[in-house]
OpenMM code with the backbone's topology and positions (N, CA, C; nanometers):
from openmm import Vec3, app, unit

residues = "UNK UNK UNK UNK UNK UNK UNK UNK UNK UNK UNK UNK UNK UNK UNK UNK UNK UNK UNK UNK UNK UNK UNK UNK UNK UNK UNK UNK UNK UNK UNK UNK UNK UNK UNK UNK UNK UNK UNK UNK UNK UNK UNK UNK UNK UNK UNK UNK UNK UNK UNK UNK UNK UNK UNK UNK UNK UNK UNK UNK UNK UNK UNK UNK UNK UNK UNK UNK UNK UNK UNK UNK UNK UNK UNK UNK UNK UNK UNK UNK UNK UNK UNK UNK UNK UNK UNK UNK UNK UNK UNK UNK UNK UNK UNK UNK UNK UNK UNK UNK UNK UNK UNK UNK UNK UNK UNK UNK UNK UNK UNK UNK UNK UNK UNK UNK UNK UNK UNK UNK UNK UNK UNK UNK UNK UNK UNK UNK UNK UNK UNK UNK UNK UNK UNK UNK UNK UNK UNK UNK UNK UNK UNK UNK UNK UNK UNK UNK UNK UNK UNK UNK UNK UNK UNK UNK UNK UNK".split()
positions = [
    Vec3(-0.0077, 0.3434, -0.1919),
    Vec3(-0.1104, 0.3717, -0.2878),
    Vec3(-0.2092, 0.4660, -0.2210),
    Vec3(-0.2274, 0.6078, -0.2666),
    Vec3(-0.2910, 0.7039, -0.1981),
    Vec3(-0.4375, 0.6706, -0.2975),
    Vec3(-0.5286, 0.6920, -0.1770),
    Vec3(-0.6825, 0.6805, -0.2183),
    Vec3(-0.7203, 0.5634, -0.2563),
    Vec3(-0.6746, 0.5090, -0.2832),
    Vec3(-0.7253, 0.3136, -0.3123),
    Vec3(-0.8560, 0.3498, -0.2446),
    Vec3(-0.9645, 0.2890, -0.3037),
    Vec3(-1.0984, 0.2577, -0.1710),
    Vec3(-1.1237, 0.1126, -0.2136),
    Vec3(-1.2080, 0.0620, -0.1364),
    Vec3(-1.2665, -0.0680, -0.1718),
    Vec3(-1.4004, -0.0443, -0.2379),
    Vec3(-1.4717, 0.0758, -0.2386),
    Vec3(-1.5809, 0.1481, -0.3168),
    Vec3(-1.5637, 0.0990, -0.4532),
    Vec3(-1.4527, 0.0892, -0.5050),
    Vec3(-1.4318, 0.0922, -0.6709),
    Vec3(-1.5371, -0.0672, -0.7300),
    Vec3(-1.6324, -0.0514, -0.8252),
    Vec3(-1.6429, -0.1447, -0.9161),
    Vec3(-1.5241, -0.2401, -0.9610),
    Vec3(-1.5520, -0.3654, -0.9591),
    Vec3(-1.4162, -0.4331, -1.0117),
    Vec3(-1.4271, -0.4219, -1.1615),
    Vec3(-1.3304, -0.4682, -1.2015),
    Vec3(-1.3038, -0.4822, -1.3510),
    Vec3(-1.3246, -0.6169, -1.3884),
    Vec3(-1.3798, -0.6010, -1.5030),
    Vec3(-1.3870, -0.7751, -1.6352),
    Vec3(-1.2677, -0.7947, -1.6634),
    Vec3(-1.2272, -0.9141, -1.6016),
    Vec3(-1.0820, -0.9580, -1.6682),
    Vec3(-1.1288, -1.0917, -1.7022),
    Vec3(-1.0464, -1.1222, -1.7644),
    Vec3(-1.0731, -1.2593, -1.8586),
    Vec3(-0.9306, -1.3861, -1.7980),
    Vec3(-0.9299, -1.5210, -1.8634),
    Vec3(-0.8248, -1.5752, -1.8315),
    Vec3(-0.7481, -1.5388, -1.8854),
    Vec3(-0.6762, -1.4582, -1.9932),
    Vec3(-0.5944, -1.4182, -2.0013),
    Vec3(-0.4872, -1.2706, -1.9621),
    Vec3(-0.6371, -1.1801, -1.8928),
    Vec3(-0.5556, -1.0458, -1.8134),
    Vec3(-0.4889, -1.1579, -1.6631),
    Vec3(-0.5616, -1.2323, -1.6283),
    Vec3(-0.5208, -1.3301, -1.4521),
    Vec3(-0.4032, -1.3972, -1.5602),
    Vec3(-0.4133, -1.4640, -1.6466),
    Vec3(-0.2018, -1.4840, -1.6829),
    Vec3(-0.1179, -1.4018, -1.6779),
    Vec3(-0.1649, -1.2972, -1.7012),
    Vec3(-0.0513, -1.1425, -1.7445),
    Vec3(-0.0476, -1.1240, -1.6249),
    Vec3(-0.1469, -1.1219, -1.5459),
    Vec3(-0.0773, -1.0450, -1.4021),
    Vec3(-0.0510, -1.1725, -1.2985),
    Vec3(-0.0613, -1.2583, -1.3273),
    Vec3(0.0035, -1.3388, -1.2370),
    Vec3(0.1812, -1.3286, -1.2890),
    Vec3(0.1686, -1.3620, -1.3929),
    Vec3(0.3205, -1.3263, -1.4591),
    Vec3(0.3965, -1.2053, -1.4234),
    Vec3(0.3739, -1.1026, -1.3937),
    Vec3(0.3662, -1.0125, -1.3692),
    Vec3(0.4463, -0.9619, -1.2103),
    Vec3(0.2973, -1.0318, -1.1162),
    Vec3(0.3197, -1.0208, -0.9866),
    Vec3(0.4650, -1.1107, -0.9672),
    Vec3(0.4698, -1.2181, -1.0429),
    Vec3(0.6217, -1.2786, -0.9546),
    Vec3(0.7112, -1.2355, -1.0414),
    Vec3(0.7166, -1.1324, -1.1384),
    Vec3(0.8082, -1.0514, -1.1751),
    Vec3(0.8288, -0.9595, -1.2621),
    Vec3(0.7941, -0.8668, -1.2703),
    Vec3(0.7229, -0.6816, -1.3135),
    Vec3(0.8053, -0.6644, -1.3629),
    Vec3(0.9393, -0.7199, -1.4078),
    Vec3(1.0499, -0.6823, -1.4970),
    Vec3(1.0270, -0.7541, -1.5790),
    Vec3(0.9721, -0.8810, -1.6138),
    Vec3(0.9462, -0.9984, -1.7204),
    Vec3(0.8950, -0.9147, -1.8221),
    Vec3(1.0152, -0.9340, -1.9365),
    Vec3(0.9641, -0.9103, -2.0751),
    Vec3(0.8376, -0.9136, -2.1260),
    Vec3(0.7262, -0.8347, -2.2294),
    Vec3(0.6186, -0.8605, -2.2779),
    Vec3(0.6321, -1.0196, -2.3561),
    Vec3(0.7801, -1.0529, -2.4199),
    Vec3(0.8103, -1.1485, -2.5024),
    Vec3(0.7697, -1.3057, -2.4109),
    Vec3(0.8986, -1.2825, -2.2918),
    Vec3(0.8686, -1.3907, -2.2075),
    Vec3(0.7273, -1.4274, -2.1215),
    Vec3(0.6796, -1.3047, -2.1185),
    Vec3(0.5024, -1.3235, -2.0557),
    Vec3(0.4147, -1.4081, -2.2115),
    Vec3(0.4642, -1.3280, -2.3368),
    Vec3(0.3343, -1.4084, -2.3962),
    Vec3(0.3761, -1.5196, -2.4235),
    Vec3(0.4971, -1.5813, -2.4334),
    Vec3(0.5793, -1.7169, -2.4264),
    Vec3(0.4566, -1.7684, -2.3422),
    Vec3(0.4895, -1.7408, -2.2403),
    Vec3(0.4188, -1.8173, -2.0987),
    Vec3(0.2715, -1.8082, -2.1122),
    Vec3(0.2219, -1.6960, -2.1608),
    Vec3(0.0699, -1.7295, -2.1487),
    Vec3(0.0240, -1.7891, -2.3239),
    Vec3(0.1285, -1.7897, -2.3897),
    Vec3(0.0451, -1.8268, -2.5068),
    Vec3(-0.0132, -1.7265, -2.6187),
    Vec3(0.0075, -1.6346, -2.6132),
    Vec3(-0.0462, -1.5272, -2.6393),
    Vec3(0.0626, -1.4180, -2.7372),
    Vec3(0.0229, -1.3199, -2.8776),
    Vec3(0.1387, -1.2605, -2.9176),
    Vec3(0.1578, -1.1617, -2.8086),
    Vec3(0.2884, -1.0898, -2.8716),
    Vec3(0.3345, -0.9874, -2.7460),
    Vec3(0.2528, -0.8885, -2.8163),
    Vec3(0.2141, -0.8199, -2.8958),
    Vec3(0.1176, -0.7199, -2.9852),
    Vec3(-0.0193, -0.7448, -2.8445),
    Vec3(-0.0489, -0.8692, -2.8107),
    Vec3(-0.1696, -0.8710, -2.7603),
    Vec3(-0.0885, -0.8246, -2.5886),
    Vec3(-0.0400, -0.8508, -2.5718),
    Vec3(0.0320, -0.8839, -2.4184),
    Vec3(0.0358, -0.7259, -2.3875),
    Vec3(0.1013, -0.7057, -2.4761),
    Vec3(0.1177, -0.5295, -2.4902),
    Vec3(-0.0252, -0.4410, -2.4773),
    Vec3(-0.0833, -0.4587, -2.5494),
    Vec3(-0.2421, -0.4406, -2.5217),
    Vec3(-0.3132, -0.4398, -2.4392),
    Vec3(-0.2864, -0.5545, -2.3415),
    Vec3(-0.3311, -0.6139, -2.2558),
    Vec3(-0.2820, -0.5403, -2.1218),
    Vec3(-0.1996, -0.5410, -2.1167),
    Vec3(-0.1123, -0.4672, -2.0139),
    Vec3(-0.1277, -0.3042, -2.0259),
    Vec3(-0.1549, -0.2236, -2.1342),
    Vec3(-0.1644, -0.1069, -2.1247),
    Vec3(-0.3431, -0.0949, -2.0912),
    Vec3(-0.4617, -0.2097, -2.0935),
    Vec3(-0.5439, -0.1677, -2.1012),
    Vec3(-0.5472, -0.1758, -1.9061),
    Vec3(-0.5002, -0.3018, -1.8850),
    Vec3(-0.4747, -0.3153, -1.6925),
    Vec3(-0.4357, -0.1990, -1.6417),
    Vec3(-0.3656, -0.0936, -1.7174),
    Vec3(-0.2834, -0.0161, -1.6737),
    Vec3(-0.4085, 0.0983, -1.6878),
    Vec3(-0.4533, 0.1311, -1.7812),
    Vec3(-0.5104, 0.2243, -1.8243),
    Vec3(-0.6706, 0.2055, -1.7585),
    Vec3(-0.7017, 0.1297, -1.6949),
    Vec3(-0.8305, 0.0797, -1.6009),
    Vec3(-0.8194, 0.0709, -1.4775),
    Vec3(-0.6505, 0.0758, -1.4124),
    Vec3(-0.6320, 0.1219, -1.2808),
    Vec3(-0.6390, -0.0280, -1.1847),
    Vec3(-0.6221, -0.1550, -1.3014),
    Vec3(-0.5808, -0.2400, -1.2326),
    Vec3(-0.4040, -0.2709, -1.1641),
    Vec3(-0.3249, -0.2198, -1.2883),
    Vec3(-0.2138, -0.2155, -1.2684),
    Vec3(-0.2017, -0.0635, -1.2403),
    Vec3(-0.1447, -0.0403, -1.1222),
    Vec3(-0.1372, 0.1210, -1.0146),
    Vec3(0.0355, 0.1637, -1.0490),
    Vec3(0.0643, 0.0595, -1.0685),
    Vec3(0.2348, 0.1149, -1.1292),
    Vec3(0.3499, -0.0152, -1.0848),
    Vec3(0.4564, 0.0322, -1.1088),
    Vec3(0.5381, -0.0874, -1.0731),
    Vec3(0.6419, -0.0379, -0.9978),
    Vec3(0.7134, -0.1261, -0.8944),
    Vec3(0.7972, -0.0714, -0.7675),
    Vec3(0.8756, -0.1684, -0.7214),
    Vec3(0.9992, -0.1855, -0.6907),
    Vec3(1.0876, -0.3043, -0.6116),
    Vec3(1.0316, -0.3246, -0.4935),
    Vec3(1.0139, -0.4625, -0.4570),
    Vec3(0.9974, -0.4622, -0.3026),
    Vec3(1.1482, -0.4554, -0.2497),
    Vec3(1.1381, -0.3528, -0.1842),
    Vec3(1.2699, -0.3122, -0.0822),
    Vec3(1.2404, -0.3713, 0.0618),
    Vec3(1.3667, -0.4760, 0.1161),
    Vec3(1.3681, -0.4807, 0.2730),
    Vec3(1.3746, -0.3790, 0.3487),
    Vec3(1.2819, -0.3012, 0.4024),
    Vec3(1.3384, -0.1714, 0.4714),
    Vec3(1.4164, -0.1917, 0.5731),
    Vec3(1.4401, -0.2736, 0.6508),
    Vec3(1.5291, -0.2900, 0.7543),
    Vec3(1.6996, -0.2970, 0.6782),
    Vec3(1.7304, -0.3435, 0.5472),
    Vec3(1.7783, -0.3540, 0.5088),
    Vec3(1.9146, -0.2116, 0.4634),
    Vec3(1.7823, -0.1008, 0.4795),
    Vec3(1.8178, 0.0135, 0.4294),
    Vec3(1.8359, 0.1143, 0.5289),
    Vec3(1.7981, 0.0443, 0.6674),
    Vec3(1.7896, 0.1210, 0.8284),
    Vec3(1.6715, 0.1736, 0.8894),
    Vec3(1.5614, 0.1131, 0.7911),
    Vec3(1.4348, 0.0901, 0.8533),
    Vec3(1.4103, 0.0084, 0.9319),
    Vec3(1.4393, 0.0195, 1.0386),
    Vec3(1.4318, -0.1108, 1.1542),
    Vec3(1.3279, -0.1060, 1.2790),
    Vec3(1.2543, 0.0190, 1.2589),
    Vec3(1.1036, 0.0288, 1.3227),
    Vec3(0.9953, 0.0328, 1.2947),
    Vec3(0.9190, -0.0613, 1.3195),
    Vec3(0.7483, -0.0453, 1.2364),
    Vec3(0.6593, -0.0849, 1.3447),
    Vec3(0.5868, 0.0361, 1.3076),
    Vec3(0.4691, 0.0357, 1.4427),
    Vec3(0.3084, 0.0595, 1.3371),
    Vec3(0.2399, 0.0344, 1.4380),
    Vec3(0.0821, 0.0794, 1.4008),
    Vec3(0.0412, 0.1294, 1.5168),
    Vec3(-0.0354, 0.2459, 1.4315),
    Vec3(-0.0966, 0.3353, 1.5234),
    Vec3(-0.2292, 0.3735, 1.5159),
    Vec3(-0.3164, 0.3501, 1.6288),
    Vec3(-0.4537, 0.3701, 1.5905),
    Vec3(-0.4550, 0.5250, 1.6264),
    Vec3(-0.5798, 0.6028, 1.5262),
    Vec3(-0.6294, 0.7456, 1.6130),
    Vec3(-0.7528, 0.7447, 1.5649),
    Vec3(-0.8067, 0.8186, 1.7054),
    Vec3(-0.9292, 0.8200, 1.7379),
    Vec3(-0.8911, 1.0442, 1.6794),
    Vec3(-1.0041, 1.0621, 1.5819),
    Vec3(-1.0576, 1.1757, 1.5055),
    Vec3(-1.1650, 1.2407, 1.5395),
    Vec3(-1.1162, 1.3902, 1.5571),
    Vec3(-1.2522, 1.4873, 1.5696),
    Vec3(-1.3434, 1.4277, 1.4644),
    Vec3(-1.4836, 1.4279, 1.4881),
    Vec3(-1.5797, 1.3977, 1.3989),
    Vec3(-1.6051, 1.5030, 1.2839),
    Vec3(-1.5779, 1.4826, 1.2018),
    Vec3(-1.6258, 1.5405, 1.0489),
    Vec3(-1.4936, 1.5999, 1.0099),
    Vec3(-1.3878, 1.5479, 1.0500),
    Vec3(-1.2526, 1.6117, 1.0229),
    Vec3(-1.1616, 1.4796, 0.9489),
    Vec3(-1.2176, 1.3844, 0.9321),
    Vec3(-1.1002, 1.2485, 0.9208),
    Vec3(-1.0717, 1.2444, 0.8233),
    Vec3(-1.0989, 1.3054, 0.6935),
    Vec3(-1.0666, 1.3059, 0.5692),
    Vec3(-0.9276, 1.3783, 0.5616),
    Vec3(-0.9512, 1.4392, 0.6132),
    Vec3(-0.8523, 1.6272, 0.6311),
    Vec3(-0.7013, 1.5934, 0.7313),
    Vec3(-0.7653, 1.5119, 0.8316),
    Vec3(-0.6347, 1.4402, 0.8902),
    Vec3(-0.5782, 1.3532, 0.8094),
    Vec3(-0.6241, 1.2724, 0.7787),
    Vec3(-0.5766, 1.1339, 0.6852),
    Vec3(-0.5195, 1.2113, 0.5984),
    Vec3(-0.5741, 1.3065, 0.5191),
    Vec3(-0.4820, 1.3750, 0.4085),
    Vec3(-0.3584, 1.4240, 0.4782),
    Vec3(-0.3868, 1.4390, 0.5399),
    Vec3(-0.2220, 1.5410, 0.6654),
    Vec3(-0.1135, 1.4121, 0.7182),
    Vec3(-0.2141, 1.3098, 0.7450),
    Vec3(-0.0795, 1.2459, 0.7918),
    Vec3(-0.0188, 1.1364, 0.6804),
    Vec3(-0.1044, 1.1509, 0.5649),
    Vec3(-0.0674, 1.0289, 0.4315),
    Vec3(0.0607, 1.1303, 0.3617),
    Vec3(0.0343, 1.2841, 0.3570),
    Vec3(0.2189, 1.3478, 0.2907),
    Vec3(0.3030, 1.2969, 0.3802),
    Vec3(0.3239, 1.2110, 0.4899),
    Vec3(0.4460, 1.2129, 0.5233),
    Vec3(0.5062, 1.0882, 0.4954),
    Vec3(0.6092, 1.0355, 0.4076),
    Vec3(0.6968, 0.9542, 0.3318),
    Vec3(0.6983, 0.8208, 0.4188),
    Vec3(0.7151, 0.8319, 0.5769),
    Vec3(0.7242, 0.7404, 0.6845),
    Vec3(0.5801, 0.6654, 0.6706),
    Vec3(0.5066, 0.7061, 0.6576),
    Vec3(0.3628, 0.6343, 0.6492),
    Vec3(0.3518, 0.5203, 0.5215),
    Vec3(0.3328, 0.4643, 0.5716),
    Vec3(0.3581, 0.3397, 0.4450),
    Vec3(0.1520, 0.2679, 0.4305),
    Vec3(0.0891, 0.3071, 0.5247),
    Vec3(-0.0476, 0.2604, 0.4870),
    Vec3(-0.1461, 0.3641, 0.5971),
    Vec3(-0.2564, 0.4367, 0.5530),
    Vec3(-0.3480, 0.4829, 0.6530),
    Vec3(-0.5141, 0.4052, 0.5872),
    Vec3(-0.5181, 0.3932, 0.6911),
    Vec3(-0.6863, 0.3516, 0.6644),
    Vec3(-0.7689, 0.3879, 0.7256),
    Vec3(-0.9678, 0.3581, 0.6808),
    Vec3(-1.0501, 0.4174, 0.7563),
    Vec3(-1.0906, 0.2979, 0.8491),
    Vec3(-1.0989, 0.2630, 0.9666),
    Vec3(-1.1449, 0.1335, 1.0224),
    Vec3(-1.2924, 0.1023, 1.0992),
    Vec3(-1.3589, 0.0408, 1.1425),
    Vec3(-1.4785, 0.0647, 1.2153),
    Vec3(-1.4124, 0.0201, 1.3370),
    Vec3(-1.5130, 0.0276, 1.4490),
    Vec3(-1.4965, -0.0002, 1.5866),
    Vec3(-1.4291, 0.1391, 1.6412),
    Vec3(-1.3599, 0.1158, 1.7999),
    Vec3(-1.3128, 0.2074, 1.8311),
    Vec3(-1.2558, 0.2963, 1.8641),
    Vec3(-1.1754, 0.3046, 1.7227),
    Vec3(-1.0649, 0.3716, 1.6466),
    Vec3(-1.1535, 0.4322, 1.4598),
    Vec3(-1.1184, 0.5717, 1.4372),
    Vec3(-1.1473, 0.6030, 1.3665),
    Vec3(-1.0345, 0.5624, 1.2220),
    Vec3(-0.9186, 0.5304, 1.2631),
    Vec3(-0.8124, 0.5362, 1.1819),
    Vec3(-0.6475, 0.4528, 1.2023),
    Vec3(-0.6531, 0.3440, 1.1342),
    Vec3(-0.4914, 0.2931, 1.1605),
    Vec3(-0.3688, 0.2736, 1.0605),
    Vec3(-0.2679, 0.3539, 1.1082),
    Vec3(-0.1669, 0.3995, 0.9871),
    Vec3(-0.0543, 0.2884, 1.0161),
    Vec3(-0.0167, 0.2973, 0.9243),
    Vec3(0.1305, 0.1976, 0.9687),
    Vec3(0.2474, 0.2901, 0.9279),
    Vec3(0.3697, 0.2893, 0.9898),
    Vec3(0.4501, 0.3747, 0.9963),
    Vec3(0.6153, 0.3000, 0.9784),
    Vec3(0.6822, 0.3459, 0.9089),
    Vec3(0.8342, 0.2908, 0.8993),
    Vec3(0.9460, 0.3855, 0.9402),
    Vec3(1.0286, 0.3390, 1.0578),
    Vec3(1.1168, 0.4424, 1.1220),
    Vec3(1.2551, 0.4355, 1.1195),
    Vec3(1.3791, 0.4937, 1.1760),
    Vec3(1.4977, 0.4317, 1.1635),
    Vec3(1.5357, 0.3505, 1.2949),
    Vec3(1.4551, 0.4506, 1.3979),
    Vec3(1.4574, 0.4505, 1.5118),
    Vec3(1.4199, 0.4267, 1.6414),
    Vec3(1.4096, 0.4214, 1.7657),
    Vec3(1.2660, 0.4544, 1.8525),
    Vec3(1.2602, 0.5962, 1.8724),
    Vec3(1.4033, 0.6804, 1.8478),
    Vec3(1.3761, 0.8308, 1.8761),
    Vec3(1.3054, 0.9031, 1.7952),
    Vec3(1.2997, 0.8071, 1.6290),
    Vec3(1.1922, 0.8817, 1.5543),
    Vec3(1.0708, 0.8702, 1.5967),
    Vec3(1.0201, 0.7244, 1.6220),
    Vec3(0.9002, 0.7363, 1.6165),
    Vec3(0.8389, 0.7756, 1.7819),
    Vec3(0.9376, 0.8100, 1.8739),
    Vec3(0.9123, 0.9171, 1.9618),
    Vec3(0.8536, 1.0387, 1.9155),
    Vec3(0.9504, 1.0952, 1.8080),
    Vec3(0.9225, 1.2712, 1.8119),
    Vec3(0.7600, 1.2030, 1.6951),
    Vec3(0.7456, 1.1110, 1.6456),
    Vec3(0.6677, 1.0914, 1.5246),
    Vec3(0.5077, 1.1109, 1.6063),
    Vec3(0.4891, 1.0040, 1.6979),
    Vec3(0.3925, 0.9647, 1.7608),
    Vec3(0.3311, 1.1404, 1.8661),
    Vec3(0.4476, 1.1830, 1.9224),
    Vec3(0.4278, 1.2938, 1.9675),
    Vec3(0.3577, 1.4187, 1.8859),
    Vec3(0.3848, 1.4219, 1.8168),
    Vec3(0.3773, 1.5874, 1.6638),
    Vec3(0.2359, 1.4991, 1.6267),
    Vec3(0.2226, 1.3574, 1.6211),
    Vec3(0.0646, 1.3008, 1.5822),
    Vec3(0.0147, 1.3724, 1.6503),
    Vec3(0.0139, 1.3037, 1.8095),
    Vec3(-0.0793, 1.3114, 1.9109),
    Vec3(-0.0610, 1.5170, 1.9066),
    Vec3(-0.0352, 1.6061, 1.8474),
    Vec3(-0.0302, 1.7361, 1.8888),
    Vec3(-0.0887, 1.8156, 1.7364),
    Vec3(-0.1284, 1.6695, 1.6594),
    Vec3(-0.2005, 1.7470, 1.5580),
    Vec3(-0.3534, 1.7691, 1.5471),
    Vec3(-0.4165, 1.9184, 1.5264),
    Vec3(-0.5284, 1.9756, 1.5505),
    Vec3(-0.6471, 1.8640, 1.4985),
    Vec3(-0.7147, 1.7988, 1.5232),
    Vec3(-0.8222, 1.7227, 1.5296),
    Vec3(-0.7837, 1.6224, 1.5739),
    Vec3(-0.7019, 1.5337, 1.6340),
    Vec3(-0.6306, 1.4252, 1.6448),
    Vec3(-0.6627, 1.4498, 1.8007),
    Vec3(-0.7508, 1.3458, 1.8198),
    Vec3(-0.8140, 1.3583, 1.9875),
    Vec3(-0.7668, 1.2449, 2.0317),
    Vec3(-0.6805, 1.1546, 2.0303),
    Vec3(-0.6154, 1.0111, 2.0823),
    Vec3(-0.5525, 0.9243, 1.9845),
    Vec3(-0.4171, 0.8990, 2.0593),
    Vec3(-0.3463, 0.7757, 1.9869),
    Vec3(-0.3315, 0.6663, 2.0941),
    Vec3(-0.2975, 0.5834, 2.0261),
    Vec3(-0.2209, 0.4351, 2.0764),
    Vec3(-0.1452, 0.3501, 1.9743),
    Vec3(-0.0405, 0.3271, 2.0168),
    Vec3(0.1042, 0.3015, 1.9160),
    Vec3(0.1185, 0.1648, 1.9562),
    Vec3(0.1522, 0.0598, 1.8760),
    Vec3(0.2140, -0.0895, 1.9045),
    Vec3(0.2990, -0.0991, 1.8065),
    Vec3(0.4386, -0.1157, 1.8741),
    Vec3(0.5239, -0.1372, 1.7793),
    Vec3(0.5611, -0.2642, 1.7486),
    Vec3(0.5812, -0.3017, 1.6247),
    Vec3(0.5906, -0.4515, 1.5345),
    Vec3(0.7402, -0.5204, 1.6245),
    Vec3(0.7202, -0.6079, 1.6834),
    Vec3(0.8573, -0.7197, 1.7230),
    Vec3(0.9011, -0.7546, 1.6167),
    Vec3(0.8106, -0.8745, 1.5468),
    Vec3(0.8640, -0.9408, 1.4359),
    Vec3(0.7355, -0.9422, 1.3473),
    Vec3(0.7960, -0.9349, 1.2289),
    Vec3(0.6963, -0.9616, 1.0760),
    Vec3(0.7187, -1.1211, 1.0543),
    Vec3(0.5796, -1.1875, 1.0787),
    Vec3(0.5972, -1.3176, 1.0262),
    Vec3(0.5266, -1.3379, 0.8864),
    Vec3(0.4687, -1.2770, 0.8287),
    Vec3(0.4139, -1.2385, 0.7206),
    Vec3(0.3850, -1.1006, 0.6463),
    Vec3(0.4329, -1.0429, 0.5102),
    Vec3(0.4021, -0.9728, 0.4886),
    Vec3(0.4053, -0.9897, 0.3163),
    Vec3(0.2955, -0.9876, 0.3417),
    Vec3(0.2633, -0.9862, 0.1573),
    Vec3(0.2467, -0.8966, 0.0493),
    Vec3(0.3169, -0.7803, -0.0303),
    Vec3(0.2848, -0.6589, -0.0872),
    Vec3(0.2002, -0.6717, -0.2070),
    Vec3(0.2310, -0.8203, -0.2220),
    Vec3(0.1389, -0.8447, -0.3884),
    Vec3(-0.0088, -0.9051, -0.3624),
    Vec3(-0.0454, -0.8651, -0.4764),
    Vec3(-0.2290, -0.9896, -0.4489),
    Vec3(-0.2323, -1.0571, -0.4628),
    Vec3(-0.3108, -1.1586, -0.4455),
    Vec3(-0.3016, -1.2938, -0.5262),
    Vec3(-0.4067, -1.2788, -0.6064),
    Vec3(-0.3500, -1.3179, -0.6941),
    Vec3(-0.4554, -1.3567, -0.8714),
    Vec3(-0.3985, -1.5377, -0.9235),
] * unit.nanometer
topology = app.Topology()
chain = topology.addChain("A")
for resn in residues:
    res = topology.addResidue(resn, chain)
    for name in ("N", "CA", "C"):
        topology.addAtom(name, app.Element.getBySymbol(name[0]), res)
C-alpha cells in the first residue's frame, strides 16, 4: 500500500460497516448475499456499504495472501537507512518502485527509514543491498535478514 500515512482522520463506521469488514477480512471473496446473511442486513444495503468503505479509502482493494516462500521467495530481510537530510521523501519514492519491497516506512530514532524486502535469494539481496547502499542520498545501511516468521499478520483487526 503506497502512501498509507497514519496522518489520515479516521472514518465513522458504525456496527454494521465493523460486520462487513470483519466478514470480509476472513474472506474478501464472500458473497454480498452470504455477508448480509451473516450480518443481518439486505444485500442492496451490504452493497452500499461496501462501495461507501471502498469509496472513503477504508477498503484499499482486495488481494490473495500469497506464501511467498511458496512461490521461491525464500528471503526476507529488513533494512534500516540512514538519509541525506531533506532528501527522504525522494528516496523512499525511489526505493518503493521496486516490486521486491513489500513495506518502506518513516521511523524515529537512529535510522531515518526501514523497508522490508522479499528475495529469491542471498545473491539477490546481495546485488539488492549493494545498488541501495550506492544510491545518491542514501548515506548508510544495515540489513537483518528474517530466520523465521513467527507471526505475520496482513489483515487488521476489526
Amino acid at each position: 500500500m503506497v502512501g498509507r500515512s497514519g496522518m489520515t482522520a479516521a472514518v465513522k463506521l458504525d456496527a454494521l460497516d465493523m460486520d462487513i469488514l470483519r466478514n470480509l477480512n476472513r474472506d474478501a471473496r464472500k458473497s454480498y448475499r452470504d455477508i448480509a446473511k451473516d450480518v443481518k442486513a439486505s444485500i442492496s444495503t451490504v452493497s452500499s456499504r461496501i462501495r461507501r468503505l471502498e469509496a472513503d479509502g477504508v477498503i484499499t482493494g482486495y488481494a490473495p495472501l500469497i506464501d511467498e516462500s511458496k512461490i521461491g521467495y525464500d528471503v526476507m530481510a529488513v533494512v534500516g537507512i540512514r538519509i541525506h537530510k531533506g532528501k527522504l521523501l525522494d528516496v523512499q519514492r525511489r526505493i518503493a518502485r521496486d516490486d521486491r519491497v513489500t513495506h518502506v516506512y518513516d521511523i524515529t530514532g537512529e535510522w531515518d527509514s526501514v523497508i522490508v524486502i522479499r528475495l529469491r535469494n542471498t545473491r539477490e539481496l546481495d546485488a539488492f543491498v549493494k545498488r541501495l547502499g550506492s544510491m545518491e542520498y542514501v548515506e548508510r545501511t544495515y540489513t537483518q535478514v528474517v530466520l523465521n516468521v513467527v507471526k505475520e499478520e496482513r489483515r487488521v483487526v476489526v
